[in-house]
LOVOFI-331164 format. One line per field, with one value per residue: x, y, z of N, C-alpha, C in turn; residue number from 1; chain. Coordinates in steps of 0.001 Angstrom, whole numbers, plus 500000, padded with zeros to 6 digits. Layout:
# residues N
n_px <- [X/...]
n_py <- [Y/...]
n_pz <- [Z/...]
ca_px <- [X/...]
ca_py <- [Y/...]
ca_pz <- [Z/...]
c_px <- [X/...]
c_py <- [Y/...]
c_pz <- [Z/...]
nr <- [NUM/...]
kette <- [A/...]
***
This chain:
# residues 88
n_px <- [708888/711509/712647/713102/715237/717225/717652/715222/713012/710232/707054/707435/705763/703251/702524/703887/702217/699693/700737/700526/698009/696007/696877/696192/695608/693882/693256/694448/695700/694489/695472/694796/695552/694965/696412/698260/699807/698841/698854/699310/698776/700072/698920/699767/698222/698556/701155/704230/706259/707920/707203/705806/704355/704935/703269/703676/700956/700251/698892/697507/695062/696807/696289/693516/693493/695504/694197/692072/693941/694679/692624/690623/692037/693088/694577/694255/691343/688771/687501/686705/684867/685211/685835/683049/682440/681978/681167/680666]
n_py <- [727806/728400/729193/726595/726081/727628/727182/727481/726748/725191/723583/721532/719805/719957/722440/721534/719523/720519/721659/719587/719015/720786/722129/724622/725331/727697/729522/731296/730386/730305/728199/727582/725983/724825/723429/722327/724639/727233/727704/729293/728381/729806/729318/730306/730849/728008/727631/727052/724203/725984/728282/728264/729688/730096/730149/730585/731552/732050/731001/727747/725155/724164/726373/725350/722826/723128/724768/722420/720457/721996/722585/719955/717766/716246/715302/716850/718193/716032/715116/718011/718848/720461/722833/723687/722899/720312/716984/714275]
n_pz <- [231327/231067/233300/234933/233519/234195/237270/238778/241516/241422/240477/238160/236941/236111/234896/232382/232197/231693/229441/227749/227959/227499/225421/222220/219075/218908/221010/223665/226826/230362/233058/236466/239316/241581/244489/247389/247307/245419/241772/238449/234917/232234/228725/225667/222249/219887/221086/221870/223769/225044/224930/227164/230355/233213/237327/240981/242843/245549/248210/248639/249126/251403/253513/254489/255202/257152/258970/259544/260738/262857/264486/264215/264427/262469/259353/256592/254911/254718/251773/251100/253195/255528/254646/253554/250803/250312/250843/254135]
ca_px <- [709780/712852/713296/713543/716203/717943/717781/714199/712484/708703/707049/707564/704954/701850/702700/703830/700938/698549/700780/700286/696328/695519/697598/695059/695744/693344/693234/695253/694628/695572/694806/694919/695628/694933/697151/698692/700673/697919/699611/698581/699867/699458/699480/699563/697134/699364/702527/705331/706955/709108/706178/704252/704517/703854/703524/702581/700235/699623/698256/696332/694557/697332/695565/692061/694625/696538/693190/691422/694479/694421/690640/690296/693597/693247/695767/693578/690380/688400/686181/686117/684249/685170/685576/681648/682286/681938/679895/681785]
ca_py <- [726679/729478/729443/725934/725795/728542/726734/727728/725862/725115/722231/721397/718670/720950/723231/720648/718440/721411/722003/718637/718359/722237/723521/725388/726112/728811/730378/731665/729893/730200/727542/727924/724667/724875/722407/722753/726641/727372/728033/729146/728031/730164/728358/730852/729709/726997/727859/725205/724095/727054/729682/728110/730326/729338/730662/730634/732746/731599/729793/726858/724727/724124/726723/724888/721828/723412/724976/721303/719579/722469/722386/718520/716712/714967/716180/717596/718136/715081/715267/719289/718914/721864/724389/723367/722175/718752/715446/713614]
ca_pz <- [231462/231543/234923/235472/233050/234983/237951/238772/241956/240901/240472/237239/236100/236527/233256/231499/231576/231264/227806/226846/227890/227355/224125/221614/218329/218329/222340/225122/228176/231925/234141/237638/239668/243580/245559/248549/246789/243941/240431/237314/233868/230838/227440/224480/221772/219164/221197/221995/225497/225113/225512/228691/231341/235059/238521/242076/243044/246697/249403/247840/250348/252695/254721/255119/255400/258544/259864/259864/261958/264308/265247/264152/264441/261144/258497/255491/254756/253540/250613/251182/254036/256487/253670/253042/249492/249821/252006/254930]
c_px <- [711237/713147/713807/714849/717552/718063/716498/713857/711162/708335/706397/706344/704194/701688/702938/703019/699719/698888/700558/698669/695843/695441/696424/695471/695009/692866/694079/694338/695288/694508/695215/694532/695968/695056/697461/699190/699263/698775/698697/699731/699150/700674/699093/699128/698823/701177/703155/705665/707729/708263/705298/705141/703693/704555/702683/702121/699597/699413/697396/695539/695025/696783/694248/693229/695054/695050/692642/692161/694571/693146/690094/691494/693593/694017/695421/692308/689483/687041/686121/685613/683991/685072/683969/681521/681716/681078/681087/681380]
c_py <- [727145/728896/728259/725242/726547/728203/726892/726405/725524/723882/722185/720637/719475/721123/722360/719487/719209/721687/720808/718149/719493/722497/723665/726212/727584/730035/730288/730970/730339/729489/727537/726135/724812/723638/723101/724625/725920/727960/728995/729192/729455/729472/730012/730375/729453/727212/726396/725845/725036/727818/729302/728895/730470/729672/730746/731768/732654/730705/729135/726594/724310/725111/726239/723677/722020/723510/723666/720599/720395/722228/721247/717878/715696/716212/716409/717491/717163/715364/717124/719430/720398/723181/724605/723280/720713/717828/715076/712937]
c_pz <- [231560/232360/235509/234823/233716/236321/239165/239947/242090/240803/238997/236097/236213/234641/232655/231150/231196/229431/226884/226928/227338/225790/223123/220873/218019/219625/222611/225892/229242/232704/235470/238238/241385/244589/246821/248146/245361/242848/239113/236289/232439/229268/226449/222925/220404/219148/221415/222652/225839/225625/226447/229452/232518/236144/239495/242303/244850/247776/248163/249075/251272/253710/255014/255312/256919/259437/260389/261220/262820/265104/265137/264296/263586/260032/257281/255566/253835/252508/250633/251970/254752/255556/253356/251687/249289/250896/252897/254651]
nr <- [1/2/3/4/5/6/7/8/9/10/11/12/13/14/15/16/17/18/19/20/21/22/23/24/25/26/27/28/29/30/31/32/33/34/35/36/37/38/39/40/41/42/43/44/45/46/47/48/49/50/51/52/53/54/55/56/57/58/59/60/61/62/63/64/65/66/67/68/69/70/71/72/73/74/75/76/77/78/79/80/81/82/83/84/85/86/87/88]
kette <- [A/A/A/A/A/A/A/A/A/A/A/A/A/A/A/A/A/A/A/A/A/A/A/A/A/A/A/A/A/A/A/A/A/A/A/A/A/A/A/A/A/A/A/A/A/A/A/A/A/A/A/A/A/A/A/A/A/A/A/A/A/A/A/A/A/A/A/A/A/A/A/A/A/A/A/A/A/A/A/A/A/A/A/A/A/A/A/A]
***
């Protein structure tokens, strides 16, 4: 949460709802959250908002996203479909 006090450009709500659904007096966690840029948060077990620490790590699914409207001309992938996760 440093960084976005430092003027940090991230997207902010992620970590902070992972520290308010996640936190764990008795683990470490890191959750990984695959949007459009994939993230991951790490909670340190019965830390406070001070000690989450979060970062991108990537492409999320904006690339099956881009791939779909090139080769389908619809602008994401519904249900998972093309990745073969999911039903149309």
């Amino acid at each position: 949460m440093m960084d976005m006090a430092a003027g940090g450009q991230r997207a902010p709500l992620v970590p902070y709802v992972d520290y308010l659904l996640f936190n764990n007096p008795e683990k470490n966690l890191a959750l990984l959250n695959i949007g459009g840029i994939a993230n991951i948060t790490i909670l340190l077990s019965n830390g406070k908002l001070d000690d989450v620490y979060a970062f991108d790590t990537g492409p999320g699914n904006m690339v099956i996203d881009r791939f779909v409207n090139h080769y389908y001309h619809i602008p994401f992938d519904p249900n998972s479909y093309y990745s073969g996760l999911g039903k149309k």
